[in-house]
N, C-alpha and C positions, 0 to 999 in steps of 0.2 A: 340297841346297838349290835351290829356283826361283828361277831369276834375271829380276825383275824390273828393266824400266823404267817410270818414271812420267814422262808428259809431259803438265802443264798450264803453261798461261799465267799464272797465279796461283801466286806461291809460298809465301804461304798455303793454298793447297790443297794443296800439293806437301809442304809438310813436315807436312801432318796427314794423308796417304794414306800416308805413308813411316813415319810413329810407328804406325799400324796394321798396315802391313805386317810392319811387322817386328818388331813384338808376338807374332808368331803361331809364330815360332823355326823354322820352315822355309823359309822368307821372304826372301831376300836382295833388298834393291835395290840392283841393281847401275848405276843410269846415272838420272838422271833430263835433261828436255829442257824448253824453253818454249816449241817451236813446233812442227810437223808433221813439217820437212826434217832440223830438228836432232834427233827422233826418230826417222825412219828412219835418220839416221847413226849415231844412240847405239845402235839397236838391232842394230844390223851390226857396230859396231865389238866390242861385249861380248858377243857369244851371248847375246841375248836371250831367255830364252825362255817369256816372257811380257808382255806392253807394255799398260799400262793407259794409253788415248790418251782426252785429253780430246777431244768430236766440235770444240769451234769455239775455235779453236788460229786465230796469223796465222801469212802465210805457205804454211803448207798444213793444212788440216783435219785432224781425224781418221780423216775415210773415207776421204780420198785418201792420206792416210800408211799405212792399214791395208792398201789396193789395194798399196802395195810391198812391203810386207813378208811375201812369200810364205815361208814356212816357222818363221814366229815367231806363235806364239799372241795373238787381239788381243782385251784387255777394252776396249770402249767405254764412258767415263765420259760421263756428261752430267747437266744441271740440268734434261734436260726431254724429254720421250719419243715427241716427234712423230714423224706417221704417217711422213713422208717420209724423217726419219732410222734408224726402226727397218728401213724397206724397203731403207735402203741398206745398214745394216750385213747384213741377213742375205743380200741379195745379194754381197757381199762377203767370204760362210764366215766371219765375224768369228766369235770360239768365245763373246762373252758381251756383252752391254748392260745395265749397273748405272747408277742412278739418282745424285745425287750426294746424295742423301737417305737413302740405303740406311745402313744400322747396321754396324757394325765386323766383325762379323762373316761379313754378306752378301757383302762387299767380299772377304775371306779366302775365303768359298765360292768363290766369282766366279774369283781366280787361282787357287786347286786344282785345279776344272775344269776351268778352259781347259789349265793344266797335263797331266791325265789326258787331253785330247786330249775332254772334254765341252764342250759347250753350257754355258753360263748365261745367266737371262735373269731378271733383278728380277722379281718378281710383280708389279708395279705396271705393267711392262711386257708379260711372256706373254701376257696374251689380249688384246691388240690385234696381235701378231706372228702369233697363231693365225689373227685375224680379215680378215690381210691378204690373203691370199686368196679370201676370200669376198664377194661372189660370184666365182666365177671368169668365165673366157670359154670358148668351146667350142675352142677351137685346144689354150690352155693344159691344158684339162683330157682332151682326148684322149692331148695330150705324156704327162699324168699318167698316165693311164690305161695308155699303152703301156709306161711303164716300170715299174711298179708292177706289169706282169703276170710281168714276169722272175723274181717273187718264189716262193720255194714257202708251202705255208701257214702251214708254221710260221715264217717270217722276216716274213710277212705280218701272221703274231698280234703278233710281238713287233713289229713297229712299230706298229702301234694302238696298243699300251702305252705305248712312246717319247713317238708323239704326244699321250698323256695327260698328259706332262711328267714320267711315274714316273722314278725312278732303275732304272738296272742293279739293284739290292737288294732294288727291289721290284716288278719285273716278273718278276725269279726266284723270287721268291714265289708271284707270281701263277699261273706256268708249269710250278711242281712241279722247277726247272732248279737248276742253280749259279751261281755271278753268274758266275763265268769264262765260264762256256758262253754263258751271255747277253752276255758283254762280243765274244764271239765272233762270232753270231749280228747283233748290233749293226754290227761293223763288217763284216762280210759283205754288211748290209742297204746300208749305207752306198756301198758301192763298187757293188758291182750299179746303185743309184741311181742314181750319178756327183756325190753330194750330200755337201758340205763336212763338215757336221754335223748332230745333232737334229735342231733346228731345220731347216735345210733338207728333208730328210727329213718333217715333221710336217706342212709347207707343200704338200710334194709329195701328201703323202696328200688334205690338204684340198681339192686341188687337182683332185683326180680323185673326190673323192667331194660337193664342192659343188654344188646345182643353179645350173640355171643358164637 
């Protein structure tokens, strides 16, 4: 089971995240919170390992509750997907930013992933997190450039894939591979980078291939 927590300030949203969650039979919520501080205690206290944090919680927000909880997977929940909030989460390794608009199902994808140690990112949200990079600056995009050269070309190919948003599934498709090998490959990519997730990762790409 993934053990879920939920923390929104609403507990009308808190018990209609919790009747989906745990709709899905793999799904445990284990803690739920109504502020930032009392979610990073609930999340420590229970082996969290997964926390769907609403971003604007009192007390302490959802980025700054996501900044401590180093080793617990964070879904960022929100009603709305400004530039400045998606810039923080993914500065932040956060593994996922769902919409509070998102469907019953998206919401299930969203904790899966971050579970499997993936990215999620609401479509509604992706390509403006693509776009945060663009333009880059010349500083940032040499950064990129230098560390994107550690790559050989096949860890090279599969992240072009990544940053196309494919799944493991279907970049092993693309590459004639296995998804293991690929799920391999991926975190190999990952660490060489020194980049949280995907996403981090896709930004990095952008980053060194934007003009500028």
């Amino acid at each position: 089971m993934i053990r879920t927590l939920i923390a929104d300030d609403e507990p009308l949203i808190v018990s209609g995240i919790r009747t989906v969650l745990e709709s899905a039979g793999d799904i445990e919520v284990a803690a739920v919170a109504h502020d930032g501080r009392e979610a990073v205690l609930a999340a420590r206290r229970h082996r969290i390992d997964v926390a769907l944090l609403d971003i604007a919680m009192p007390v302490m927000d959802g980025l700054a509750a996501a900044a401590e909880l180093a080793g617990t997977r964070v879904v960022l929940l929100t009603a709305f997907g400004g530039a400045d909030n998606v810039r923080g989460a993914v500065r932040r390794g956060v593994s996922g930013f769902v919409l509070k608009t998102c469907t019953p199902d998206e919401l299930i994808r969203a904790v899966r992933a971050a579970h499997a140690g993936h990215a999620y990112l609401s479509p509604a949200v992706a390509r403006q997190v693509l776009d945060l990079a663009a333009p880059g600056d010349d500083e940032r995009g040499r950064d990129a450039a230098r560390r994107l050269a550690a790559l050989t070309a096949r860890e090279a190919d599969i992240l072009a894939l990544v940053a196309q948003g494919l799944s493991n599934a279907q970049v092993a498709r693309r590459v004639h591979m296995t998804e293991a090998s690929v799920k391999t490959y991926v975190s190999r990519v990952l660490a060489k980078l020194g980049c949280a997730n995907r996403v981090q990762a896709a930004l990095l790409l952008r980053d060194a291939t934007s003009p500028r």
